[in-house]
mmCIF file of the N, C-alpha and C atoms, coordinates in Angstrom:
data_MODEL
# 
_entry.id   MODEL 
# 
loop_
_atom_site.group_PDB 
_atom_site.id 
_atom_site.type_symbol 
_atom_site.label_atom_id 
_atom_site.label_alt_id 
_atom_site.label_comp_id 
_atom_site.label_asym_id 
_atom_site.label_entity_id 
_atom_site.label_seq_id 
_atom_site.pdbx_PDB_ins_code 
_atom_site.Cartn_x 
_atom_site.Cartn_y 
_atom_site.Cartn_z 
_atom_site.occupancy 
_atom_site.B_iso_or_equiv 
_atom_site.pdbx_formal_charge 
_atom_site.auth_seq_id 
_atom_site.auth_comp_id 
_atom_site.auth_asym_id 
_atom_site.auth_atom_id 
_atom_site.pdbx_PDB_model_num 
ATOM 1   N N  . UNK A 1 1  ? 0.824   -1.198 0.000   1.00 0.00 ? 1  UNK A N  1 
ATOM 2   C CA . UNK A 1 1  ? 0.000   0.000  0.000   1.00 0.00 ? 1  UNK A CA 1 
ATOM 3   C C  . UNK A 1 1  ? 0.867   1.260  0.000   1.00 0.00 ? 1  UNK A C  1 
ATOM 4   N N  . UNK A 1 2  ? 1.654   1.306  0.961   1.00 0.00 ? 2  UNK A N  1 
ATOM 5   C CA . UNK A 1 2  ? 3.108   2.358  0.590   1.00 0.00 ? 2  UNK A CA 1 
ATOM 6   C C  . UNK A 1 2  ? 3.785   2.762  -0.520  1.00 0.00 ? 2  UNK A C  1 
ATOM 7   N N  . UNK A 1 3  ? 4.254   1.481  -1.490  1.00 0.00 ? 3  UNK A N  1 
ATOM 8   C CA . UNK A 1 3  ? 4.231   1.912  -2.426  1.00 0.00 ? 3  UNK A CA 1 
ATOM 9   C C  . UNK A 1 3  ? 3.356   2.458  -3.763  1.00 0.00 ? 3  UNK A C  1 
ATOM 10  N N  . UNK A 1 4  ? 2.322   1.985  -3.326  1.00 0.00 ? 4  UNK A N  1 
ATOM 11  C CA . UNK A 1 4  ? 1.167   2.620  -4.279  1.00 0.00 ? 4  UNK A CA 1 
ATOM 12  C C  . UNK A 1 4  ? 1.035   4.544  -4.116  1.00 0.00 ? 4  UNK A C  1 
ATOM 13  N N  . UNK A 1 5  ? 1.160   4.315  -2.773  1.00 0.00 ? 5  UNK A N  1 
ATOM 14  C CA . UNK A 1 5  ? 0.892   5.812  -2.119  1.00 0.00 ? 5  UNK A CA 1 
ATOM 15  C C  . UNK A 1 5  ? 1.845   6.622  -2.648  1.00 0.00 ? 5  UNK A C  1 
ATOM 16  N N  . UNK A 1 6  ? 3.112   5.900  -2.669  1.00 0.00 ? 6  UNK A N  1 
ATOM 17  C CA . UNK A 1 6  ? 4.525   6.725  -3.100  1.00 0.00 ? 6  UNK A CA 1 
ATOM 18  C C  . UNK A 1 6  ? 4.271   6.818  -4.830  1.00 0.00 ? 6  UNK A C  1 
ATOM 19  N N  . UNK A 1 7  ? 3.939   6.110  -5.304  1.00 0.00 ? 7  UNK A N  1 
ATOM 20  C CA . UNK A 1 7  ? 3.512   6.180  -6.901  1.00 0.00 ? 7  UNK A CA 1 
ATOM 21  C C  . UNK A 1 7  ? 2.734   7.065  -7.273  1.00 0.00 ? 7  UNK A C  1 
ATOM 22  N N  . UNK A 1 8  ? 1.749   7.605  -6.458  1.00 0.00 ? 8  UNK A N  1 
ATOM 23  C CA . UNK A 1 8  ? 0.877   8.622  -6.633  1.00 0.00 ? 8  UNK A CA 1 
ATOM 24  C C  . UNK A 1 8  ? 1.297   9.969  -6.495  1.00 0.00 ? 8  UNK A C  1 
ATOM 25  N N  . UNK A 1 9  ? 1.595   10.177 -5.576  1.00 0.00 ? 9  UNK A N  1 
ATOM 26  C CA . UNK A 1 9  ? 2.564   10.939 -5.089  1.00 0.00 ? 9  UNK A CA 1 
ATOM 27  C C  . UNK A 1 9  ? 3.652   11.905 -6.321  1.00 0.00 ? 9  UNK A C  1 
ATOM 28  N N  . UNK A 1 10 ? 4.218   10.466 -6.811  1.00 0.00 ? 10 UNK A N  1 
ATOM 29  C CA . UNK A 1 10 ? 5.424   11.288 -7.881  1.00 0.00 ? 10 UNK A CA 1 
ATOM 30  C C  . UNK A 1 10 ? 4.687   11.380 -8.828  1.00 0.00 ? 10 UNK A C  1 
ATOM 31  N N  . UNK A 1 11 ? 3.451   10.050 -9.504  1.00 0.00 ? 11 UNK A N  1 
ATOM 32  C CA . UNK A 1 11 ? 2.882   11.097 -11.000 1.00 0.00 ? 11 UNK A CA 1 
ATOM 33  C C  . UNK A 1 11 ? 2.357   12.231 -10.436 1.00 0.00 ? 11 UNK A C  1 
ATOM 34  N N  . UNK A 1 12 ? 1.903   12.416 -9.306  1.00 0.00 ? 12 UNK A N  1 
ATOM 35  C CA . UNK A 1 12 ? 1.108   14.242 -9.407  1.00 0.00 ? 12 UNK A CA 1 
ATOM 36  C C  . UNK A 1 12 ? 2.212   14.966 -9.386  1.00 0.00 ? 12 UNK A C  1 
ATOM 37  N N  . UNK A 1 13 ? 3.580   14.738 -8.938  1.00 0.00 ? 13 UNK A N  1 
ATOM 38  C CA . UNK A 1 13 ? 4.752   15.614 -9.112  1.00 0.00 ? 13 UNK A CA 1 
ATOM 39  C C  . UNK A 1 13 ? 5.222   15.871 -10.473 1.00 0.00 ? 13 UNK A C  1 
ATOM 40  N N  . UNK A 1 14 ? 4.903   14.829 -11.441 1.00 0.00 ? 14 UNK A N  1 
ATOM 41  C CA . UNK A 1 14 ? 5.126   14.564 -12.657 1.00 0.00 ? 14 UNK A CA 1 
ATOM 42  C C  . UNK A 1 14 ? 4.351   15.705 -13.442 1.00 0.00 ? 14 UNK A C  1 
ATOM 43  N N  . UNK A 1 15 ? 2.955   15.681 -13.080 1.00 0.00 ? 15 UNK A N  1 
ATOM 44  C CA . UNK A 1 15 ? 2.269   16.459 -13.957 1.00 0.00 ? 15 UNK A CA 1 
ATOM 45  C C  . UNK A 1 15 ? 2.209   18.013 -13.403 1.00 0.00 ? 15 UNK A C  1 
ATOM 46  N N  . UNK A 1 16 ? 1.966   18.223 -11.794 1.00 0.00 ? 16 UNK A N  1 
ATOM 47  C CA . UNK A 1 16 ? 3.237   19.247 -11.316 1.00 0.00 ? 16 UNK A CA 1 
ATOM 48  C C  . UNK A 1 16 ? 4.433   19.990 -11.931 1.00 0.00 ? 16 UNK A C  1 
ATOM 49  N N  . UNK A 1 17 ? 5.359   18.977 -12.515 1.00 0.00 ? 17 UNK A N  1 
ATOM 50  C CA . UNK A 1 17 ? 6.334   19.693 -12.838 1.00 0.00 ? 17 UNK A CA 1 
ATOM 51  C C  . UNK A 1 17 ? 5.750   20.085 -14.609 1.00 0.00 ? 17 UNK A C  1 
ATOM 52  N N  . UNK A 1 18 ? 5.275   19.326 -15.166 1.00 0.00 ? 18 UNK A N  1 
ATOM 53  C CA . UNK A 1 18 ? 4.299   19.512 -16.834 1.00 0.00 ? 18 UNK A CA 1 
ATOM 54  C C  . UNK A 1 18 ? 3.761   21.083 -16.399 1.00 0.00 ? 18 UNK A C  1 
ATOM 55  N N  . UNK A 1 19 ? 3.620   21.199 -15.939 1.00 0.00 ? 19 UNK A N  1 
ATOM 56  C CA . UNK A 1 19 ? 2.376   22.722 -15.437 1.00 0.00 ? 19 UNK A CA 1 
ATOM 57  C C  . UNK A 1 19 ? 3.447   23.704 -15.257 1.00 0.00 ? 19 UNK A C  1 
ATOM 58  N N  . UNK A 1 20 ? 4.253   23.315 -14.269 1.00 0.00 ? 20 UNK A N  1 
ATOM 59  C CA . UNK A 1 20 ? 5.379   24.639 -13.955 1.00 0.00 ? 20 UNK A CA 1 
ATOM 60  C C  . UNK A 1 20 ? 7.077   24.533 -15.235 1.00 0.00 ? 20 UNK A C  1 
ATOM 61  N N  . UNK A 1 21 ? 6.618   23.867 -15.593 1.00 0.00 ? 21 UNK A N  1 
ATOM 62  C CA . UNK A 1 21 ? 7.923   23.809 -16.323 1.00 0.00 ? 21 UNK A CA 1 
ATOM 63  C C  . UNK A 1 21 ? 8.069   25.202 -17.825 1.00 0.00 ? 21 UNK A C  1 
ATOM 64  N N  . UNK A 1 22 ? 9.146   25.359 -18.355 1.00 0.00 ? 22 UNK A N  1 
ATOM 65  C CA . UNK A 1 22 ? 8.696   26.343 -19.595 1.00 0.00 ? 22 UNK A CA 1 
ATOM 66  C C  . UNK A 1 22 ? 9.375   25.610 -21.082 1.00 0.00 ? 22 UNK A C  1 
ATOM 67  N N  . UNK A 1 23 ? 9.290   24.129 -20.571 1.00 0.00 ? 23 UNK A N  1 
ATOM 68  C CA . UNK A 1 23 ? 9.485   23.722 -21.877 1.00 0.00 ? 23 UNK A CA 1 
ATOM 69  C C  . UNK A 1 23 ? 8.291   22.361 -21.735 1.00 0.00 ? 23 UNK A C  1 
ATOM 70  N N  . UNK A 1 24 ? 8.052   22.229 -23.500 1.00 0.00 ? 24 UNK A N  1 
ATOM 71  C CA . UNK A 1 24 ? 6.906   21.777 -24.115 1.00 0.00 ? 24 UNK A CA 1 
ATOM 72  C C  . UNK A 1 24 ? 7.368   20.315 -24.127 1.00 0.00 ? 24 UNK A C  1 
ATOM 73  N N  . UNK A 1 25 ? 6.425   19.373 -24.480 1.00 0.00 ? 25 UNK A N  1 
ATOM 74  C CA . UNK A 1 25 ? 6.865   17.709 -24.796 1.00 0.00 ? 25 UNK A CA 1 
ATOM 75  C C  . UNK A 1 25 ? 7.614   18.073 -25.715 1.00 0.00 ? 25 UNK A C  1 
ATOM 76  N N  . UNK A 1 26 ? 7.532   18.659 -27.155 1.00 0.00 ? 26 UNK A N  1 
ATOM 77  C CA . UNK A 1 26 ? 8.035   18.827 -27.951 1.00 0.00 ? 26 UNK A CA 1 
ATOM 78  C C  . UNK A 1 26 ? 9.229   19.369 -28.077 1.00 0.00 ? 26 UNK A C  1 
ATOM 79  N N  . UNK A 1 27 ? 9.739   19.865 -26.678 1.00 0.00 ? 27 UNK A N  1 
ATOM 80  C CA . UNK A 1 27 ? 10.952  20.502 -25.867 1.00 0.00 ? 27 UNK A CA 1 
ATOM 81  C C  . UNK A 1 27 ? 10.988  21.930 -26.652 1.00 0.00 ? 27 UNK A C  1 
ATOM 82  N N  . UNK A 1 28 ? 9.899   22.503 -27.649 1.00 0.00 ? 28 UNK A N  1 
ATOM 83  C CA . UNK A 1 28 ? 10.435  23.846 -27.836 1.00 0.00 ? 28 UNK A CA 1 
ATOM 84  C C  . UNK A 1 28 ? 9.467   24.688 -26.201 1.00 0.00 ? 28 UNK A C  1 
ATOM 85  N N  . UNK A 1 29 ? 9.312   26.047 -26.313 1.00 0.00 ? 29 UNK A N  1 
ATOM 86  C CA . UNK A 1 29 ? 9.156   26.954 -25.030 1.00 0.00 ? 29 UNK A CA 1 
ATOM 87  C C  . UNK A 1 29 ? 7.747   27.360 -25.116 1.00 0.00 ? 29 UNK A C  1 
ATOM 88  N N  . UNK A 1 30 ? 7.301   27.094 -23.681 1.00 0.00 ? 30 UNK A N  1 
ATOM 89  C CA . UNK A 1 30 ? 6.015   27.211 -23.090 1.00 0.00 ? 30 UNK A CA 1 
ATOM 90  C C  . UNK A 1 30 ? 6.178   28.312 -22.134 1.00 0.00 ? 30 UNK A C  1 
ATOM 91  N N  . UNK A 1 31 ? 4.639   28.943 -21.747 1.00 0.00 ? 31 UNK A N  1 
ATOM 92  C CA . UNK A 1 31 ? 4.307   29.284 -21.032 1.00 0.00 ? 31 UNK A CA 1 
ATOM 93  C C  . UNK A 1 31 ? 4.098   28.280 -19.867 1.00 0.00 ? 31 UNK A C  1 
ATOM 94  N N  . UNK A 1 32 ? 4.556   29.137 -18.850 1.00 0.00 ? 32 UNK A N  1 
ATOM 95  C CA . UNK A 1 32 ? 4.185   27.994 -17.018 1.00 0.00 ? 32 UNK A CA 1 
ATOM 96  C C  . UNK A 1 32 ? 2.816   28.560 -16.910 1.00 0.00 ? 32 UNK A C  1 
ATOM 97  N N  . UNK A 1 33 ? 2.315   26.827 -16.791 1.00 0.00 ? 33 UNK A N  1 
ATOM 98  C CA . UNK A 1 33 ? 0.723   26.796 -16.292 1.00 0.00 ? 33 UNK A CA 1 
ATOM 99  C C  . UNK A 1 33 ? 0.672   26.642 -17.316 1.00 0.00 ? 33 UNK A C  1 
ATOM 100 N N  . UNK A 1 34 ? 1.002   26.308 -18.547 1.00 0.00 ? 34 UNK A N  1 
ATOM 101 C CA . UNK A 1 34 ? 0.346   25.788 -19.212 1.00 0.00 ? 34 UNK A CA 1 
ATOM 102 C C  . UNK A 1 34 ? 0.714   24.600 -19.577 1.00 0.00 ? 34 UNK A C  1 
ATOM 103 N N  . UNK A 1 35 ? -0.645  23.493 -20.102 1.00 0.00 ? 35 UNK A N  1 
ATOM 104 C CA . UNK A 1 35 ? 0.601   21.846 -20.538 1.00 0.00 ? 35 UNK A CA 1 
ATOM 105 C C  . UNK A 1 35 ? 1.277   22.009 -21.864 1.00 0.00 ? 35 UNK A C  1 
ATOM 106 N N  . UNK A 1 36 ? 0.940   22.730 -22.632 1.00 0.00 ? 36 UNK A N  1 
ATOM 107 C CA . UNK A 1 36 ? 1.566   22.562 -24.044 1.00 0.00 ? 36 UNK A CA 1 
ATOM 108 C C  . UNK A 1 36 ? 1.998   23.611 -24.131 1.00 0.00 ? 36 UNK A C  1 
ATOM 109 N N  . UNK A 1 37 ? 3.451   23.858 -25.421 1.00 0.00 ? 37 UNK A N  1 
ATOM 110 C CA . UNK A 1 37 ? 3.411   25.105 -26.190 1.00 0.00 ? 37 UNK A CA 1 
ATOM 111 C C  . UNK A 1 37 ? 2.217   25.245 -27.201 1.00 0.00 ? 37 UNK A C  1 
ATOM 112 N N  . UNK A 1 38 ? 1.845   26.507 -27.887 1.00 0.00 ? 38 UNK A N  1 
ATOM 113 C CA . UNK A 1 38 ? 0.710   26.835 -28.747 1.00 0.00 ? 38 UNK A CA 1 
ATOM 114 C C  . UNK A 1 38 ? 0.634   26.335 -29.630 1.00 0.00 ? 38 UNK A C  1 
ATOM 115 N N  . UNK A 1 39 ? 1.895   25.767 -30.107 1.00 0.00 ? 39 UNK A N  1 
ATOM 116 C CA . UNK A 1 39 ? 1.861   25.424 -31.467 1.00 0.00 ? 39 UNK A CA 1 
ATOM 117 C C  . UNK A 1 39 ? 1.376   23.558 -31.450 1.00 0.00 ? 39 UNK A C  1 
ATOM 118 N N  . UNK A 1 40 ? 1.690   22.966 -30.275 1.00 0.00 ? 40 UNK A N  1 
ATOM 119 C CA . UNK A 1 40 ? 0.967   21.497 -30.253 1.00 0.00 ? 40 UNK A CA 1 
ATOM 120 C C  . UNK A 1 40 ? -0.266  21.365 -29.818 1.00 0.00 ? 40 UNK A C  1 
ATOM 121 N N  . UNK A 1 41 ? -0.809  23.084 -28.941 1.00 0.00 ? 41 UNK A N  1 
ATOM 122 C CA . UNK A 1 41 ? -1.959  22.702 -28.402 1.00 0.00 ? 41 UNK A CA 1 
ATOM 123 C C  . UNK A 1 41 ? -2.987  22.600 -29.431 1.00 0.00 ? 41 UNK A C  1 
ATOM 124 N N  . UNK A 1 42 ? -2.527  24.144 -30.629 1.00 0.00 ? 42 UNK A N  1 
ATOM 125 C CA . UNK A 1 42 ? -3.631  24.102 -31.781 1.00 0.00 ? 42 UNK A CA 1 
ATOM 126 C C  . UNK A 1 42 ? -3.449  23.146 -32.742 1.00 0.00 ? 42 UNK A C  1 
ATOM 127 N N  . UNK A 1 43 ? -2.866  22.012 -32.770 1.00 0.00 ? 43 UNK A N  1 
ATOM 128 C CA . UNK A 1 43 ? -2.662  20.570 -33.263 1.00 0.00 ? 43 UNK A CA 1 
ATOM 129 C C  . UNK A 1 43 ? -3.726  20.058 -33.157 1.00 0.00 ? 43 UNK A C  1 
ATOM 130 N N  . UNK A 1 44 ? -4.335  20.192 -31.315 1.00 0.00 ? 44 UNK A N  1 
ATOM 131 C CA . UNK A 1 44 ? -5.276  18.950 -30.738 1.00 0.00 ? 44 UNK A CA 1 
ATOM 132 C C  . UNK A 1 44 ? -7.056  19.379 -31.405 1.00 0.00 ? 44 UNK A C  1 
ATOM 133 N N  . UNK A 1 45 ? -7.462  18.025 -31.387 1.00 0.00 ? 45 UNK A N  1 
ATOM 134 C CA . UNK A 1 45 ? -8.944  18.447 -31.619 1.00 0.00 ? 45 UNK A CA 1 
ATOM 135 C C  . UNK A 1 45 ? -9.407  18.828 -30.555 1.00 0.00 ? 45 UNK A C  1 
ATOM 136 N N  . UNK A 1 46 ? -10.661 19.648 -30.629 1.00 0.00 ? 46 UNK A N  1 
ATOM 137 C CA . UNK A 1 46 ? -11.479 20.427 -29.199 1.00 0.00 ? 46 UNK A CA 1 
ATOM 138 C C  . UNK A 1 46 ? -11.375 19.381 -28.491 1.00 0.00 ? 46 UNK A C  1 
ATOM 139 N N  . UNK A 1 47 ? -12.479 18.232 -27.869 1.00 0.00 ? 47 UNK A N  1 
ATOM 140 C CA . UNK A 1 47 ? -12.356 17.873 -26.999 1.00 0.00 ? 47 UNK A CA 1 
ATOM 141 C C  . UNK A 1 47 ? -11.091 17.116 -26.221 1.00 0.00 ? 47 UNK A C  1 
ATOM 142 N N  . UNK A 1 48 ? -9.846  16.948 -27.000 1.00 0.00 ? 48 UNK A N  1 
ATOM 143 C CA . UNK A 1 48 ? -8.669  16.836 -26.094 1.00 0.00 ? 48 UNK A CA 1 
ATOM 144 C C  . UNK A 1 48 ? -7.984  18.302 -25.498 1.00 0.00 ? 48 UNK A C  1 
ATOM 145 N N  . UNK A 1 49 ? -8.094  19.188 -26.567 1.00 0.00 ? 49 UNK A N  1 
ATOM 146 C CA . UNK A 1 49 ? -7.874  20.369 -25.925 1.00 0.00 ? 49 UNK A CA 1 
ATOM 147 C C  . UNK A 1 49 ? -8.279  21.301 -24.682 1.00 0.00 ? 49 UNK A C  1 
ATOM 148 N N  . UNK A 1 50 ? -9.532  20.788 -24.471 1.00 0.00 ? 50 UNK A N  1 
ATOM 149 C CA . UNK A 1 50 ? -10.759 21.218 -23.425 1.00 0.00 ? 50 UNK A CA 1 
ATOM 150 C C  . UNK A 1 50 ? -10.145 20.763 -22.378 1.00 0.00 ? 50 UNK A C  1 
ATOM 151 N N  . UNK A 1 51 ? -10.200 19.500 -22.816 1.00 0.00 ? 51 UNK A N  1 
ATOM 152 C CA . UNK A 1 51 ? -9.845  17.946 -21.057 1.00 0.00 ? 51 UNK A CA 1 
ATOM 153 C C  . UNK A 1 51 ? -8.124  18.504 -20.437 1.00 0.00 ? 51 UNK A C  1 
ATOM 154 N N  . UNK A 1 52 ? -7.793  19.316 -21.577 1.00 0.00 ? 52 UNK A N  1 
ATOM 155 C CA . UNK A 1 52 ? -6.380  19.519 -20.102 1.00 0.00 ? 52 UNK A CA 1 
ATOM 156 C C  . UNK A 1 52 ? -6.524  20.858 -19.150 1.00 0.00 ? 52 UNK A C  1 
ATOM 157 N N  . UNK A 1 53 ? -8.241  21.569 -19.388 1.00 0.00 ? 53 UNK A N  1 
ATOM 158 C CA . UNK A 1 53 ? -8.211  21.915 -18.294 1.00 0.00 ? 53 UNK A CA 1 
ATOM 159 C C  . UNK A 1 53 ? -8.664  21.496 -17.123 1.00 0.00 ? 53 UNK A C  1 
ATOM 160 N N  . UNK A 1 54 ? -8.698  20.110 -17.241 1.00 0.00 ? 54 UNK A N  1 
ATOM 161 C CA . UNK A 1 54 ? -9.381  19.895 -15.927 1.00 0.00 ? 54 UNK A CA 1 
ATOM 162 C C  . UNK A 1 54 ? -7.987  19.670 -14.427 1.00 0.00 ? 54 UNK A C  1 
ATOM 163 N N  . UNK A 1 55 ? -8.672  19.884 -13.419 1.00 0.00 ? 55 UNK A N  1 
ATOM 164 C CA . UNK A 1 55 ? -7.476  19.901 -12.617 1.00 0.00 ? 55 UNK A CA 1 
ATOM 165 C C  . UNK A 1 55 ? -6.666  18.454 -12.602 1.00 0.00 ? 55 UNK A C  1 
ATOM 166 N N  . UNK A 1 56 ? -5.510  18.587 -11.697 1.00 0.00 ? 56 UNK A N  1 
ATOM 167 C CA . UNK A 1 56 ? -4.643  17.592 -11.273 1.00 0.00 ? 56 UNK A CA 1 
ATOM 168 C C  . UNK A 1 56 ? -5.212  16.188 -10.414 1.00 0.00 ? 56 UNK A C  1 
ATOM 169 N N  . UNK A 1 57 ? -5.103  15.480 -10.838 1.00 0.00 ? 57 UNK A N  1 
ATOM 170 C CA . UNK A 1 57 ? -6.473  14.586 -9.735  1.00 0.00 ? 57 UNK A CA 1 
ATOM 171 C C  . UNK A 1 57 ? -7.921  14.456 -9.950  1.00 0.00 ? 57 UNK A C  1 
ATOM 172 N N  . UNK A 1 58 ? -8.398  15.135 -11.202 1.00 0.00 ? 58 UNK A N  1 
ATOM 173 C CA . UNK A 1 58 ? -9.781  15.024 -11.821 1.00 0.00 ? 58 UNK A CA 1 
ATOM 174 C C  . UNK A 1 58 ? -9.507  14.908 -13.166 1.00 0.00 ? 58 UNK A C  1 
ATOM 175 N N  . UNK A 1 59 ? -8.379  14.735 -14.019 1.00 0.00 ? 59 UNK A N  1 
ATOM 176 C CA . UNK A 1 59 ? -8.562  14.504 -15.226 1.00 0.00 ? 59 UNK A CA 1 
ATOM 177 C C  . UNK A 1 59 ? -7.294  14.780 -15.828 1.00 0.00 ? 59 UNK A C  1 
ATOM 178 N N  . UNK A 1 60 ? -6.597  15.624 -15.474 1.00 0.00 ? 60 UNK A N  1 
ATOM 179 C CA . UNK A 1 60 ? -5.535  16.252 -16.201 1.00 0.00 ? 60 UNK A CA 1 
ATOM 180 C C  . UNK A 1 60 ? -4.282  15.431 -16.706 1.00 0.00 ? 60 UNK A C  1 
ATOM 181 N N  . UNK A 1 61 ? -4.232  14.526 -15.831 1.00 0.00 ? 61 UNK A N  1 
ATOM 182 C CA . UNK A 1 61 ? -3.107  13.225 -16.029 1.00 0.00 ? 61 UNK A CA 1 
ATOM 183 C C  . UNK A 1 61 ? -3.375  12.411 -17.331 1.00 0.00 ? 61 UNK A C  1 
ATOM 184 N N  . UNK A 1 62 ? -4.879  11.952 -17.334 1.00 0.00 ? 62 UNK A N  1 
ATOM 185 C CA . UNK A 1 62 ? -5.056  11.196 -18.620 1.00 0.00 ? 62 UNK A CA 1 
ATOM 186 C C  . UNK A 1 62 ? -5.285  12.042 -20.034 1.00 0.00 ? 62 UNK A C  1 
ATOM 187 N N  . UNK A 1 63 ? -5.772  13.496 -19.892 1.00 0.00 ? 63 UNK A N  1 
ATOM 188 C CA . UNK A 1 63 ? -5.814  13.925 -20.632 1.00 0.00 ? 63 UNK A CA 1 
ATOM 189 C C  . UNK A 1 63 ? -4.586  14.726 -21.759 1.00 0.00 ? 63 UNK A C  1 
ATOM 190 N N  . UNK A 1 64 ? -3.765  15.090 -20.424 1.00 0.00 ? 64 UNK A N  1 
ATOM 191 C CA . UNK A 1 64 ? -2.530  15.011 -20.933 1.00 0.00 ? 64 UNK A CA 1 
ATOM 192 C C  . UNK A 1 64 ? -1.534  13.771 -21.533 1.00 0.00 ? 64 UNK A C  1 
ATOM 193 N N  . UNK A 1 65 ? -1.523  12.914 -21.016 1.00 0.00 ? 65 UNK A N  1 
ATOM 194 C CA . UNK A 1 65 ? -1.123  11.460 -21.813 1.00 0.00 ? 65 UNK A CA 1 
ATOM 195 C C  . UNK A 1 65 ? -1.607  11.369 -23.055 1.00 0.00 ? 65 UNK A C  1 
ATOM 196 N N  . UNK A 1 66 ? -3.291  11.356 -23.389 1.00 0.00 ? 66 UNK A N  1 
ATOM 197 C CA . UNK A 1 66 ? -3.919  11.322 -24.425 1.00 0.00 ? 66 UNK A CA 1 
ATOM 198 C C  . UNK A 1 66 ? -3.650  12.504 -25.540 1.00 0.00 ? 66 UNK A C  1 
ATOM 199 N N  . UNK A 1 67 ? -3.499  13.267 -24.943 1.00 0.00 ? 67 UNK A N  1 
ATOM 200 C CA . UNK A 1 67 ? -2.956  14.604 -25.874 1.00 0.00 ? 67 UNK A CA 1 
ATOM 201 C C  . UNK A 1 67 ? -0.920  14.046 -26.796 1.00 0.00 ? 67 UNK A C  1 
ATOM 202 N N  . UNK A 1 68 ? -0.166  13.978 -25.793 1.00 0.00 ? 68 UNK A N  1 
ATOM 203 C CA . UNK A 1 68 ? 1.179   13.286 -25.763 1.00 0.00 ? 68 UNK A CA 1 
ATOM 204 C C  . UNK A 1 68 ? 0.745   12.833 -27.016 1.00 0.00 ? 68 UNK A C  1 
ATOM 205 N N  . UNK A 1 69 ? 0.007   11.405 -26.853 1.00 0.00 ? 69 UNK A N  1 
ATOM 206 C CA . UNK A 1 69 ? -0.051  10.323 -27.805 1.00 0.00 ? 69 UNK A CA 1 
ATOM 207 C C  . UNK A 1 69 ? -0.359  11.197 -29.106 1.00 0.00 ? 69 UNK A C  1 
ATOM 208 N N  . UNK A 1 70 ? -1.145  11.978 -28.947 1.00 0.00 ? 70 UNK A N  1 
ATOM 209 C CA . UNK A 1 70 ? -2.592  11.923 -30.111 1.00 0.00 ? 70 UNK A CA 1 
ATOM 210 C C  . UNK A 1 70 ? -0.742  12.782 -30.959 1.00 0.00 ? 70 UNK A C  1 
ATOM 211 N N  . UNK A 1 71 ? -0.418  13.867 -30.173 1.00 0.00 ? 71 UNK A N  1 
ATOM 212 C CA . UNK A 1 71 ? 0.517   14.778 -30.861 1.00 0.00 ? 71 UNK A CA 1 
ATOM 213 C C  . UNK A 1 71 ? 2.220   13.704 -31.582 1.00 0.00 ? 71 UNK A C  1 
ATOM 214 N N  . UNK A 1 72 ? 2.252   12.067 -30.777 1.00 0.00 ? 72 UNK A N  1 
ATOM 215 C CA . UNK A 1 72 ? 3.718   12.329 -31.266 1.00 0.00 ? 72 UNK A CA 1 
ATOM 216 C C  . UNK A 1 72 ? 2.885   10.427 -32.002 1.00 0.00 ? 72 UNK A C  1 
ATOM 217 N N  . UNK A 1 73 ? 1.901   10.708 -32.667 1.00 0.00 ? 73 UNK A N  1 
ATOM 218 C CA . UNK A 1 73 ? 1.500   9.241  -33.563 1.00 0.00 ? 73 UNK A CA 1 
ATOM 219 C C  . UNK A 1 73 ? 2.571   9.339  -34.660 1.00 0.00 ? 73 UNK A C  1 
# 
């Protein structure tokens, strides 16, 4: 159970650091607070684009993964 707890823990640090960081998956330069630079976000179709605002712990983890994917097929 500890380690489950500790697993949780670092992906929210994970997507934590996605939010505060100022570089993009794509490693060119982002705005902090945001998950993408502009140029991968206007890539995504609306409803993946929508889903990464949801917070940390209500959505934002899978939606960001799903975004990842959809951007590096």
């Amino acid at each position: 159970m500890e380690k489950r707890k500790n697993q949780k823990a670092d992906d929210r640090l994970f997507y934590i650091g996605v939010l505060t960081s100022e570089q993009c998956q794509c490693e060119r330069i982002k705005k902090q607070g945001r998950a993408l630079c502009f140029g991968c976000f206007i890539k995504l179709p609306g409803d993946l684009a929508r889903a990464l605002y949801r917070p940390i712990g209500a959505g934002f983890e899978a939606a960001y993964d799903d975004c990842c994917r959809y951007l590096n097929e």
